[in-house]
C-alpha positions as CSV (number, residue, x, y, z in Angstrom):
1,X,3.9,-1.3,-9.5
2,X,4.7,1.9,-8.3
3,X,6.4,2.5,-4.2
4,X,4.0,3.2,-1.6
5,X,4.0,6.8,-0.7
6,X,4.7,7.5,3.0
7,X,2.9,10.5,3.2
8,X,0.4,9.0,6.5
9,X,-2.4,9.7,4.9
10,X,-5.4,8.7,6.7
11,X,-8.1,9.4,4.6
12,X,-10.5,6.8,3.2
13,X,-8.5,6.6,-0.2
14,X,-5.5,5.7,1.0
15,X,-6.3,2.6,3.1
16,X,-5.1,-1.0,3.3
17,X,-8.1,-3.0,0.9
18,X,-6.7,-6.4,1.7
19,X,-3.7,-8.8,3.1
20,X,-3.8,-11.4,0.8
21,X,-1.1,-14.7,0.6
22,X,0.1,-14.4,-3.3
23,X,1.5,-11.7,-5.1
24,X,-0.8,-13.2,-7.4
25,X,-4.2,-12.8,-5.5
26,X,-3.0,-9.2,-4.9
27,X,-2.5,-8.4,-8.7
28,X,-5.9,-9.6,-9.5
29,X,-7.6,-7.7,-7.2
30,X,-5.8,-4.5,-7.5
31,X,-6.8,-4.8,-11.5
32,X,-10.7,-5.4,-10.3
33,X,-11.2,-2.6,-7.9
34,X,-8.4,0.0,-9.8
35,X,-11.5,1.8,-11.5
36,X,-12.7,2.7,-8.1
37,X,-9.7,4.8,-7.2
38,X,-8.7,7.6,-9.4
39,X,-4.7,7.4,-8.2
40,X,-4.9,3.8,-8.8
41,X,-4.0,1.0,-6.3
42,X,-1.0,-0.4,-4.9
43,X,0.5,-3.7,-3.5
44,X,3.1,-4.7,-1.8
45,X,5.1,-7.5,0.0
46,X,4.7,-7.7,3.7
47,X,7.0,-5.1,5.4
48,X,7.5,-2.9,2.5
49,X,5.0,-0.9,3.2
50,X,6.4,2.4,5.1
51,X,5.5,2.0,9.3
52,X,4.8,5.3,11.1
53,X,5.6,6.8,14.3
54,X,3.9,8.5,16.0
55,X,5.3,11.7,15.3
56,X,5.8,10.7,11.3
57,X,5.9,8.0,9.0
58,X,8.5,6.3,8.1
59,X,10.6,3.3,5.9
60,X,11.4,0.0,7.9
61,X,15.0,-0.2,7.7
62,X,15.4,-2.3,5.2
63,X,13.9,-0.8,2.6
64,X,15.6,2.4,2.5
């Protein structure tokens, strides 16, 4: 698993594909849809992934 990059990009590859309640679920759907993204997937815990601003994104606090 590689850290999310807080670039803020808002194009359609770099979207949230689902909030799911196991690290588990995650895992297995990342591996079924991976083929559809040519830089791969990503998941993370609740709260790890960076917030934004409104003037630029950002890490939550503690996971600087």
């Amino acid at each position: 698993m590689r850290r999310p990059d807080p670039g803020g990009d808002e194009s359609p590859h770099n979207t949230v594909l689902g909030v799911f309640a196991t690290e588990s679920e995650a895992s297995k759907f990342s591996d079924e849809v991976e083929a559809r993204f040519p830089l791969g997937v990503i998941y993370s815990r609740f709260g790890a992934v960076p917030a934004r601003t409104p003037n630029r994104p950002c890490w939550l606090p503690q996971d600087r």
